[in-house]
N, C-alpha and C positions, 0 to 999 in steps of 0.2 A: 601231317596227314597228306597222304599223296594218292587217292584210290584212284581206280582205272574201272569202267563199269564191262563186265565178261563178254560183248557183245561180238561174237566170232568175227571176223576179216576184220574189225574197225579199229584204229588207234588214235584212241580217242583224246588228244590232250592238246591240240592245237584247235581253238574253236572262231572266235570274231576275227574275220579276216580284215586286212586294211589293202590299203589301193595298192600298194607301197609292194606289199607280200606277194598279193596275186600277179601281180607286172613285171614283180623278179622271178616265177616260176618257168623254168623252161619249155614245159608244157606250151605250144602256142594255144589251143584251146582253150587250156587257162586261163594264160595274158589277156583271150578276147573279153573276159568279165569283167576287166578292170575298170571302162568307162562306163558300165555301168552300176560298180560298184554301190552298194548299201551297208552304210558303218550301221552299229548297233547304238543305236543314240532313244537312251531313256529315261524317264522323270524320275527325281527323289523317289515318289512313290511308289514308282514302278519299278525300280529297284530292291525297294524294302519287300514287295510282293513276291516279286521273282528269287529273294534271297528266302525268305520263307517256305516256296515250296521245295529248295534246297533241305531246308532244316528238315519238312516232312519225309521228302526222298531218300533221307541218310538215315529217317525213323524205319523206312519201310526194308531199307538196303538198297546198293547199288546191284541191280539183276535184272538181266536179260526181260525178265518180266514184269518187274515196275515200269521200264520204259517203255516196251510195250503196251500196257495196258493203263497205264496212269495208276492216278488215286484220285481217293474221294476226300474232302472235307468240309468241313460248316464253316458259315463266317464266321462264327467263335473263334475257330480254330484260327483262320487265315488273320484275326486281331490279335489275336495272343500272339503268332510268330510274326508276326510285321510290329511287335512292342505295342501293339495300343495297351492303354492301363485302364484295367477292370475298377468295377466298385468295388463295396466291403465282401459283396457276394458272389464277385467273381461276374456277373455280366459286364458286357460291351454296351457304352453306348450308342445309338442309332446313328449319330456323327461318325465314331469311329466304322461300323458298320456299313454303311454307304461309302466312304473312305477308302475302304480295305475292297469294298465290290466295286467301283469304280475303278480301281486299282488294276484288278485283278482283269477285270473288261477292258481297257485301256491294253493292256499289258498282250492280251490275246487278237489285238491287232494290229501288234509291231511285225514285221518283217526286216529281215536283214541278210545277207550275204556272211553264209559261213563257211570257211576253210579249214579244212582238215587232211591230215593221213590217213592211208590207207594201207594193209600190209599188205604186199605184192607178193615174193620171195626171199629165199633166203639168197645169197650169190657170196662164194668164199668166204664164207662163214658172218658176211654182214648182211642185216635187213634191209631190205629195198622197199620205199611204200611210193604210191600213186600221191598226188596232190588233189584231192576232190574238193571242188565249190559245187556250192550250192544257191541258187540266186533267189531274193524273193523269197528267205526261208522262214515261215510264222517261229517265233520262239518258241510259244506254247499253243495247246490248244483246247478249249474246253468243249469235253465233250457234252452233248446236252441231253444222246438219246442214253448214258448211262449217270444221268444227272437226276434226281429229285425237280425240276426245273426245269421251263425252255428259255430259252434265250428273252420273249418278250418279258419273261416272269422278271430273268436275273437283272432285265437293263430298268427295268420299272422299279426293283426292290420289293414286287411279292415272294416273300421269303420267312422262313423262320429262323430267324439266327443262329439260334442254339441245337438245331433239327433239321434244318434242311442241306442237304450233302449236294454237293458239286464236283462234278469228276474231272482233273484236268490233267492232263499229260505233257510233259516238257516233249519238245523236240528232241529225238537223240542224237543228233548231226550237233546239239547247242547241249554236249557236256563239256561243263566247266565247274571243277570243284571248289574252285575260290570264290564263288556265292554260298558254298557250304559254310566255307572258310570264316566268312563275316557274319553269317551268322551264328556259328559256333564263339566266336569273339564277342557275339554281341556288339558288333562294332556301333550300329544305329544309335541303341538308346545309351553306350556308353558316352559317343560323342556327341550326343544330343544333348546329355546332362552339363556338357563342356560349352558345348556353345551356348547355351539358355543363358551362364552367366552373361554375356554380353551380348543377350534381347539376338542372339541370332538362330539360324536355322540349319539343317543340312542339307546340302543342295547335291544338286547331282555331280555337279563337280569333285566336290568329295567321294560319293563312291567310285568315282573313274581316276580318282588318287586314290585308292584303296583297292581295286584291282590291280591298277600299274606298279603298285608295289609288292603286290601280293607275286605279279609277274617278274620281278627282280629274283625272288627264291631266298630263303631262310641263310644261305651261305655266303649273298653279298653283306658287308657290312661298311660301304659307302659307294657312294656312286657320285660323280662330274658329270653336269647335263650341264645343254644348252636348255636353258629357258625356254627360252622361244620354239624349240623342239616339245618337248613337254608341253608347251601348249597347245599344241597342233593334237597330242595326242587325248589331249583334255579334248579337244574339241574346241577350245577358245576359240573368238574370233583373231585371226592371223593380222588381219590388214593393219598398215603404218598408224591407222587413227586409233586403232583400238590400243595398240604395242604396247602403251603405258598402263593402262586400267591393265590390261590382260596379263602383263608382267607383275602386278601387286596380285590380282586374286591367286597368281600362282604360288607368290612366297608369302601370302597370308595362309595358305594350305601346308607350307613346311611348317610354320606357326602352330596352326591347330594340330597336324598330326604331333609336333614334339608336344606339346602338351596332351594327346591322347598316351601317348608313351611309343610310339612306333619310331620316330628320329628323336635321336637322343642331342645332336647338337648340326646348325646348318650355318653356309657363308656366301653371299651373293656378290659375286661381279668378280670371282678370282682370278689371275692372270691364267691364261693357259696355256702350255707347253708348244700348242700347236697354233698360238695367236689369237686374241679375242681374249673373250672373259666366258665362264666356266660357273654353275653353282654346285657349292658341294655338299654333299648331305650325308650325316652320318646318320646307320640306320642303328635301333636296340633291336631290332627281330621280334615286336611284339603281333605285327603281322607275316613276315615272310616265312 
């Protein structure tokens, strides 16, 4: 699935910019964002949040007017798609509840720098589009004055779980449908169930290996990285001291994904054509 949301002039499928992108645009007004550059850097949970109200946005449809105007939902709702597991009767407990609203509160105070196109013209027959940034840009935002709620109510948890509605609205500059993507896989609680066996958890690491693959596309079926690139894109720490720890949590993650089913077979430290060592990764496509 590859949707595009109908939003006249915008083309919307380049969203978290990196220093790297905006530095290489020839725009110089561009370039000048670069130093002050803001990656998109978020917690487990605030991942699993942000990928839920995906799930609800692709309930409502991708249109002009869901982003616009947002939606509403209960914390019910935002624990059922973030996976928290109900009782025999279907409620949440107040753990999971506070969790998923903390989450969700957390979540609407990230800002980050997003890059995207824009369609300019057509010129001999090819598209030309503008490179817009955006600096400083909230992800989402919850609205309070079309909220059940104000702001002291939601950060205290006077709330009624199963009844009191919260309206939030993604950013449209931050469409990205590979948060649909993981949640339509269920990727959370399936890898969740993978890691338990061995007392571990899922970190945010994971889902920034589950984007970056989701970024590779359904039609690669291996890729040669440098590690140590890859980690940069993780966000690992880079420096000489870390290089060893930061080099295993990277190919403890080929690990886990081949055992989610996504890389079917992986090789660290290969010779490479162009000198150095290379790791190489065969994908199954159960995410791209």
């Amino acid at each position: 699935m590859n949707r595009r949301i109908p939003i006249p002039g915008h083309f919307l499928t380049a969203n978290g910019a990196t220093e790297r992108s905006i530095a290489a645009v020839a725009d110089v007004k561009i370039r000048a964002y670069a130093p002050n550059f803001k990656p998109i850097d978020l917690t487990s949970d605030e991942y699993r949040a942000l990928t839920a109200l995906w799930g609800l946005y692709d309930e409502h449809g991708y249109t002009q007017a869901t982003f616009d105007t947002g939606i509403s939902l209960t914390p019910y709702e935002l624990c059922k798609r973030m996976w928290y597991v109900p009782d025999g009767q279907g409620r949440f407990g107040m753990k999971a509840v506070n969790a998923s609203r903390r989450a969700l509160l957390s979540l609407a105070e990230k800002k980050s720098t997003i890059y995207f196109t824009r369609f300019k013209r057509k010129q001999q027959g090819k598209n030309l589009y503008d490179a817009v940034v955006v600096p400083n840009c909230p992800l989402i935002q919850i609205v309070y004055e079309l909220s059940d709620v104000t702001k002291v109510e939601l950060e205290s948890g006077q709330l009624i779980p199963n009844k009191t509605r919260i309206h939030v609205r993604i950013q449209p500059f931050f469409y990205c449908n590979n948060y649909f993507k993981l949640f339509e896989a269920q990727f959370y609680p399936r890898l969740k169930a993978i890691l338990k066996k061995s007392d571990r958890r899922v970190s945010k690491f994971h889902w920034r290996f589950a984007l970056w693959r989701l970024q590779q596309g359904s039609h690669r079926k291996s890729a040669e990285i440098s590690v140590d690139k890859l980690a940069l894109t993780l966000k690992l720490p880079s420096d000489l001291a870390h290089r060893t720890r930061t080099r295993n949590i990277v190919r403890q993650l080929y690990e886990d994904f081949r055992k989610f089913g996504d890389i079917s077979s992986y090789q660290i430290d290969v010779a490479a054509k162009s000198g150095g060592t290379k790791d190489v990764l065969m994908f199954a496509g159960q995410l791209g």
